[in-house]
C-alpha positions, 0 to 999 in steps of 0.5 A: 347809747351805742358803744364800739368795743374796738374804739372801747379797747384802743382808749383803754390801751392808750390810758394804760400806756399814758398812765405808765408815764404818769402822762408826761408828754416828753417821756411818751414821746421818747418812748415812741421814739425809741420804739421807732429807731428799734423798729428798723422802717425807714422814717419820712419826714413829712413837715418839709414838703415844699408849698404849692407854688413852689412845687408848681414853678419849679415843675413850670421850670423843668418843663420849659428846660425840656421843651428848650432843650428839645428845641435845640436838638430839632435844629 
């Protein structure tokens, strides 16, 4: 069977670094958390995206308001 050396070496890696937390979840995870605030990049939280619909009638709002508006300087 074929193996690839790259994906070889990545799940090497991330088995030395969880076995350096004897595997604890929560000791990964402060740990990633920390090297994330050291790392200075700006973090965007992704889990608060509005649903679709929301998304979809709220730009059907704004557009209404526009075309409203623009009604009203054209008279």
């Amino acid at each position: 069977m074929w193996t690839d050396e790259i994906v070889e070496e990545i799940h090497r890696i991330r088995e030395e670094y969880a076995k350096s937390f004897n595997y604890d979840l929560d000791a990964i995870l402060a740990d990633l958390r920390k090297k994330e605030a050291a790392s200075g990049r700006e973090v965007v939280n992704v889990l608060r995206k509005p649903s679709l619909t929301s998304r979809w009638s709220g730009q059907a709002r704004e557009l209404d308001d526009g075309i409203k508006d623009a009604n009203r300087r054209s008279t």
